[in-house]
C-alpha positions in Angstrom: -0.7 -17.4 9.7 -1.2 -17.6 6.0 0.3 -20.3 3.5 -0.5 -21.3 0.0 -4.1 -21.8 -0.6 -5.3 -25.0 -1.3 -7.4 -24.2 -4.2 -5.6 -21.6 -6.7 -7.5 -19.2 -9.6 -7.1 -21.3 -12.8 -7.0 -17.9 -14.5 -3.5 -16.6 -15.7 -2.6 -13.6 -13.3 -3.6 -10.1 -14.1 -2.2 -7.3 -16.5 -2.0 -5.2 -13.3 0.4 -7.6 -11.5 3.8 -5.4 -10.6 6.3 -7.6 -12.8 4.1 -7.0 -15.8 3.8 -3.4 -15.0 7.8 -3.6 -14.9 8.0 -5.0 -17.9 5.6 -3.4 -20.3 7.7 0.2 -19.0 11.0 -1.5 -19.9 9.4 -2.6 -23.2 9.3 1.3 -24.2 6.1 1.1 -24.4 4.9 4.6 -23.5 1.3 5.0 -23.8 1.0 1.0 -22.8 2.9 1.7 -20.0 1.8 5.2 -18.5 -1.9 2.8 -18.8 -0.2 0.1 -16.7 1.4 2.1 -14.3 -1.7 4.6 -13.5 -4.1 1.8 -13.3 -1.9 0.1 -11.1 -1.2 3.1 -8.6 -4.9 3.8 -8.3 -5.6 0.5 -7.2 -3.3 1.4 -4.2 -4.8 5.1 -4.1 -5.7 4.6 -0.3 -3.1 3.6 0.9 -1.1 6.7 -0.2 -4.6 8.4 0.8 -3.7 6.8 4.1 -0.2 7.7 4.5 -0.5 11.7 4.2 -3.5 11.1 6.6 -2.2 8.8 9.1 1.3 10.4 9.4 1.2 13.9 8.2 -1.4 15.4 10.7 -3.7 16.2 7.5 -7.0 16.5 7.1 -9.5 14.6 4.7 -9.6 16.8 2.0 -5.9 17.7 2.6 -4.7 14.2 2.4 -6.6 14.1 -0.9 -4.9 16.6 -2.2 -2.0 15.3 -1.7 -2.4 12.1 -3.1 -3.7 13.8 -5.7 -0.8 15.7 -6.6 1.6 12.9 -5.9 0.3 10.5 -8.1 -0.4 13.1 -11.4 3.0 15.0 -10.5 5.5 12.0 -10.2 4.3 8.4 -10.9 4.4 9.6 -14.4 7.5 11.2 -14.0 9.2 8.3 -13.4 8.2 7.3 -17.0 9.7 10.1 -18.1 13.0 9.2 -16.6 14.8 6.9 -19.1 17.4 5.5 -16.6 15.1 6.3 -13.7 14.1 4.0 -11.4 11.3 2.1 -13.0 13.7 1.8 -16.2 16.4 -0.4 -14.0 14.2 -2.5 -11.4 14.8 -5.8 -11.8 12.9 -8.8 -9.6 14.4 -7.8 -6.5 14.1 -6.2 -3.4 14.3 -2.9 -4.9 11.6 -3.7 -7.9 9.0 -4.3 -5.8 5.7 -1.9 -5.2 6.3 -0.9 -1.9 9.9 0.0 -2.3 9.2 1.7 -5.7 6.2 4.0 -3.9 8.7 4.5 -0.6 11.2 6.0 -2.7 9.3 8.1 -5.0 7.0 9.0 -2.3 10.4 10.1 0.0 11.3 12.3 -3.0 8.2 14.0 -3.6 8.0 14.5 0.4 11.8 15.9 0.4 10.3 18.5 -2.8 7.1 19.7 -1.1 9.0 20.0 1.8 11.8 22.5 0.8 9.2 24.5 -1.3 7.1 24.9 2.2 10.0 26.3 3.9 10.5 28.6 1.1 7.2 29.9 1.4 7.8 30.2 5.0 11.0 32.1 4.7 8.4 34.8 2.3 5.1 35.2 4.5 3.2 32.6 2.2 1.2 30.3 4.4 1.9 26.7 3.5 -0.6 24.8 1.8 -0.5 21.3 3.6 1.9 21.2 6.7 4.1 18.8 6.9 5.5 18.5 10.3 4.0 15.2 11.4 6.3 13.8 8.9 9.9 12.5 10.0 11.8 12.1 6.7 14.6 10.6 6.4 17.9 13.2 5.5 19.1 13.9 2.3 22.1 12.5 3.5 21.1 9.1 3.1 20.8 7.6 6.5 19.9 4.0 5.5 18.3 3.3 9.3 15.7 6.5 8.7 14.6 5.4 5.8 14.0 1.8 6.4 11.9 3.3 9.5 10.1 5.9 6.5 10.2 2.9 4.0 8.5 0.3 7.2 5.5 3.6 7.2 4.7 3.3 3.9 5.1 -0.7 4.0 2.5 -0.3 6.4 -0.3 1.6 5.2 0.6 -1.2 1.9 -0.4 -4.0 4.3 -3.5 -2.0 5.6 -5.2 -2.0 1.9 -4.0 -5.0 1.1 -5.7 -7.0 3.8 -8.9 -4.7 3.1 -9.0 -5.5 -0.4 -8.6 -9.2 0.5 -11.2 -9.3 3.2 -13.7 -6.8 0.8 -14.7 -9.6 -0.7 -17.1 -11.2 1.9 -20.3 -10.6 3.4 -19.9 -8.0 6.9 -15.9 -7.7 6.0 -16.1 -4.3 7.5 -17.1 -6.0 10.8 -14.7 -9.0 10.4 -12.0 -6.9 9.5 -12.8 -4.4 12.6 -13.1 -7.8 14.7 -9.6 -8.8 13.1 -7.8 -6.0 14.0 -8.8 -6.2 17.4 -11.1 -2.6 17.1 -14.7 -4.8 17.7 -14.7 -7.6 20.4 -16.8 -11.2 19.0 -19.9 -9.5 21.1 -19.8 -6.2 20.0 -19.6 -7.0 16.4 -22.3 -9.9 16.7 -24.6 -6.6 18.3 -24.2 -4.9 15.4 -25.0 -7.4 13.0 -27.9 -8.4 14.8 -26.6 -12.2 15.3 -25.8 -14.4 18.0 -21.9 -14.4 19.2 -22.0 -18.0 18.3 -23.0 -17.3 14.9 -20.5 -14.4 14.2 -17.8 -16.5 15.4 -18.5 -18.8 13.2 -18.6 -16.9 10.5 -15.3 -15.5 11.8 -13.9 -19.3 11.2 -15.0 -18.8 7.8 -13.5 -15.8 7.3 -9.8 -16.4 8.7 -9.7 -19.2 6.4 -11.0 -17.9 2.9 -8.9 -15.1 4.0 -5.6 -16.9 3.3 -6.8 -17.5 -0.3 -7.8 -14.0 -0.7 -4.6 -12.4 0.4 -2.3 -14.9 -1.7 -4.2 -14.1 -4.8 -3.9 -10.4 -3.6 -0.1 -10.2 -3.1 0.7 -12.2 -5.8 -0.5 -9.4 -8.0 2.4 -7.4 -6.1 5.4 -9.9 -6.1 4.2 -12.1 -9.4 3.3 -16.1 -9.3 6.6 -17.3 -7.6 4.9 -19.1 -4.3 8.7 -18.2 -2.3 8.6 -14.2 -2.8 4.7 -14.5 -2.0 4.8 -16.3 1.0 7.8 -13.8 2.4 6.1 -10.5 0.9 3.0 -12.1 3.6 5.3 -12.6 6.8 6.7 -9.5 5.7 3.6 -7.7 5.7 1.5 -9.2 8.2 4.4 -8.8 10.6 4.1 -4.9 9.8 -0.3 -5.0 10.6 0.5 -7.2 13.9 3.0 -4.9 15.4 0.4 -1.8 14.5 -2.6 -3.4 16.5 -0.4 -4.8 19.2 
């Protein structure tokens, strides 16, 4: 669907790009890189949002919480962690965003989950439940946690493609339209214009699209046109298979 863009940004890429994130931490740099890191996360704050809403039968203000506590309790953490995780990821597979936030989030999930049951076990009432969630075992099935890890993967996709398609004029209604949630008519009724004429702004929109979300995941995987061009199948494979 998507492939380079024929115009590229003549602007270098980002401080906020993952690699660079990656290597200011490795650099030692602590106050540099709990700046890097936080500013980074945040820019992927929904998606996390998204997860506890979308898979751990939470409401609003408790899937804020959540995120809330995840990122101030253990992004930083990790920072903390001289051989931790952040300390070793190379430009790999396991370096990248998505796998980074899968396995902290996992952990974290693991945490709040034991202390839930211990409350339990006492007569407290739990403050968030957590039984929508199927997490992988502590024993380290690999297949249950590529099936946790393709969750999380998802809701990445999801914010990515919004912040890509944010850009224009209507996106909500393009993007609703995109995903298959508005038909051409319906979202042409709500825009007050002809079907003709949302459809062609529709046209405009799947192409400048393409641009949009290279310049977006490049900012993820770094400027190397192969790992962006997989991280895109990758991800857009995970949003078709959710609206199919």
């Amino acid at each position: 669907m998507v492939d380079q863009p024929t115009s590229a940004s003549s602007s270098p890429y980002p401080t906020t790009q993952w690699t660079q994130v990656i290597e200011v931490i490795q650099r030692g740099d602590g106050v540099k890189a709990r700046e890097a890191l936080g500013e980074f996360c945040e820019r992927y704050r929904p998606a996390i949002y998204q997860f506890f809403r979308n898979h751990g039968r939470c409401s609003h203000e408790q899937a804020e919480d959540y995120a809330h506590s995840f990122l101030s309790s253990r992004i930083f953490e990790c920072l903390e962690e001289g051989g931790g995780f952040l300390h070793k990821a190379q430009r790999s597979d396991q370096g990248k965003f998505r796998s980074f936030l899968a396995h902290v989030m996992w952990r974290y999930l693991m945490d709040e989950r034991k202390r839930e049951n211990t409350h339990k076990s006492g007569g407290s009432v739990p403050h968030i439940a957590l039984d929508g969630l199927e997490l992988p075992s502590e024993d380290g099935n690999q297949q249950s946690f590529k099936r946790f890890g393709g969750m999380v993967d998802l809701e990445v996709a999801v914010e990515i493609i919004r912040r890509a398609a944010e850009r224009f004029k209507h996106s909500e209604y393009l993007i609703a339209h995109f995903r298959g949630d508005l038909s051409q008519k319906e979202a042409a009724g709500k825009l007050g214009l002809s079907e003709n004429a949302f459809r062609q702004a529709y046209c405009r929109f799947r192409e400048r699209l393409a641009i949009s979300l290279w310049e977006e995941v490049a900012k993820l995987v770094g400027p190397d046109e192969k790992e962006i061009r997989a991280e895109i199948r990758y991800l857009m494979s995970l949003f078709a298979e959710a609206i199919a």
